[in-house]
N, C-alpha and C positions, 0 to 999 in steps of 0.2 A: 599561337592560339588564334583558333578563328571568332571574332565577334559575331555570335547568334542571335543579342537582342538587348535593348533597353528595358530593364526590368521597372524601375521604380526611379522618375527624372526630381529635381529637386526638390517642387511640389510633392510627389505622393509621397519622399519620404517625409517632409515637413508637419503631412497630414500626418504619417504613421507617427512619428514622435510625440506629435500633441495629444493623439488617442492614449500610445501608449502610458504616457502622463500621466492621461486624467483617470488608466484603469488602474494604475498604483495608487493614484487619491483612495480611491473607489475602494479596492482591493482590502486597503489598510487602514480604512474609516479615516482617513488624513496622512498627515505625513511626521506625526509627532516622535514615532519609534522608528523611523526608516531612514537610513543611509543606500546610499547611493553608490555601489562600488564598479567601475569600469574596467574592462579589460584590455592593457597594450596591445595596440597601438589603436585603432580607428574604436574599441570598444570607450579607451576613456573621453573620446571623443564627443561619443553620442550621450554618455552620462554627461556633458558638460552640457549638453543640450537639454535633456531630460530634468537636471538641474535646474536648468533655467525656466523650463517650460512652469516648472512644479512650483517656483517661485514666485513666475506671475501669475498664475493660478492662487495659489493659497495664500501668497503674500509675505513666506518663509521661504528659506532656503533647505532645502536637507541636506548635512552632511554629506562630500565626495569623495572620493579618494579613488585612488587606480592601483590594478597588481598586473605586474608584467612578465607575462607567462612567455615561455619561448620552447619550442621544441628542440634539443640538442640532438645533437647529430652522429650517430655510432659509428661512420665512416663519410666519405667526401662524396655519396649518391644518396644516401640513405637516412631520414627522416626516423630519430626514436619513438617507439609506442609512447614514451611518459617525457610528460613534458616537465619543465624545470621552471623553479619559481625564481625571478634572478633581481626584480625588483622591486618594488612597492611604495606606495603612499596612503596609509590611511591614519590621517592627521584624529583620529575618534575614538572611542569603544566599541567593536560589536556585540558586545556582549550582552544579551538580552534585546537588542536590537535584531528588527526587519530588513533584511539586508536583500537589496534588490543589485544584483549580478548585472550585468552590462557587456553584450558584445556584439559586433557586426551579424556575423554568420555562425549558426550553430551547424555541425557536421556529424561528426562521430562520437561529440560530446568529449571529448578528451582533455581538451584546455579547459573545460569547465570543472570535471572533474578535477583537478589542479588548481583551478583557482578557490574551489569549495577547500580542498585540504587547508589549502593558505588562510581562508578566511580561519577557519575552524585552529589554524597555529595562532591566532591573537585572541579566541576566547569563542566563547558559545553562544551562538546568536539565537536569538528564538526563533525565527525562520529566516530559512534562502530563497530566495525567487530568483528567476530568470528571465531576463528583458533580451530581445535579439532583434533585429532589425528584419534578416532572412533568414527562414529554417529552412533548409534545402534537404531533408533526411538521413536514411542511410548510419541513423545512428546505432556503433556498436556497445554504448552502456546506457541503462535504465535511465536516460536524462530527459528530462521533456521542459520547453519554455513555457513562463506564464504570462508572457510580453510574448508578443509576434508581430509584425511592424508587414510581413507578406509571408507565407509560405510557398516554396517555390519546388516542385517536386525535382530532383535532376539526376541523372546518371554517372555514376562516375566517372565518365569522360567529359564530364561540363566540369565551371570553374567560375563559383561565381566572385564577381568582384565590387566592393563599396569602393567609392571614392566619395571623402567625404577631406574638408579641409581641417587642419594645419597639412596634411599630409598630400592632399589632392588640390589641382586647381579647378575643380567644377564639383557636383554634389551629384552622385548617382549612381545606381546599381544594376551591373551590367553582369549576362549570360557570357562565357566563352567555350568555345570545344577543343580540346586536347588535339592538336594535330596526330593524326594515325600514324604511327612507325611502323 
């Protein structure tokens, strides 16, 4: 893949997280019904961040927890439409609880849709939100974020990428292009 561009360097995501934060305060008159649910791998990441943010902010913690969605695989090229729910951590109740979603990059909406089902298998939340760092489009189910950290319009030949720590050694969100076959 060829690197097209520095989308968003540690700063403006630092900024995007702390806005994002203070619009779930805002959002949800506080943070007293809201848990805070991530998505494997870089999504439980930024909820740990968002956590934190929300805590020096209000001066509580909200509830965390992560589900880790994975795409399986129909053959040794090919990527399945439905992704599979394979792990989880939600130490809490949703039930009746504001449940604010967590992931890097929203696409096609597909792992979200899968992580909604999984919420929805430990009880019924009064509502689902959706936090993303980038929404890059192209989505093919009804899913829209209420967190946006950058929207970044791209083609399917781009490839955006977070790098965010445990998993990265620098913080930042980078464009790439699909080498042409």
């Amino acid at each position: 893949m060829k690197h097209k561009a520095l989308l968003m360097d540690e700063s403006a995501i630092k900024r995007a997280l702390t806005r994002i934060s203070h619009e779930i305060i805002e959002h949800n008159d506080g943070t007293e019904n809201v848990v805070i649910v991530g998505i494997i791998s870089r999504g439980k990441a930024l909820a740990e961040v968002l956590c934190d943010n929300i805590e020096a902010i209000e001066g509580k913690r909200p509830p965390c927890g992560y589900l880790n969605i994975h795409f399986y695989r129909d053959d040794l090229s090919n990527k399945s439409d439905a992704p599979v729910v394979k792990e989880e951590k939600l130490p809490f109740s949703v039930e009746g609880k504001d449940v604010v979603l967590v992931d890097d990059v929203i696409y096609t909406g597909r792992t979200v849709r899968a992580a909604i089902e999984a919420v929805f298998g430990h009880g019924r939340p009064k509502t689902v939100q959706l936090a993303v760092l980038v929404d890059r489009g192209h989505r093919e189910l009804p899913i829209r974020s209420d967190y946006v950290g950058k929207n970044v319009p791209t083609s399917r030949n781009e490839v955006i990428k977070v790098a965010i720590p445990p998993f990265d050694d620098k913080t930042a969100v980078d464009i790439y292009e699909k080498e042409r076959q």
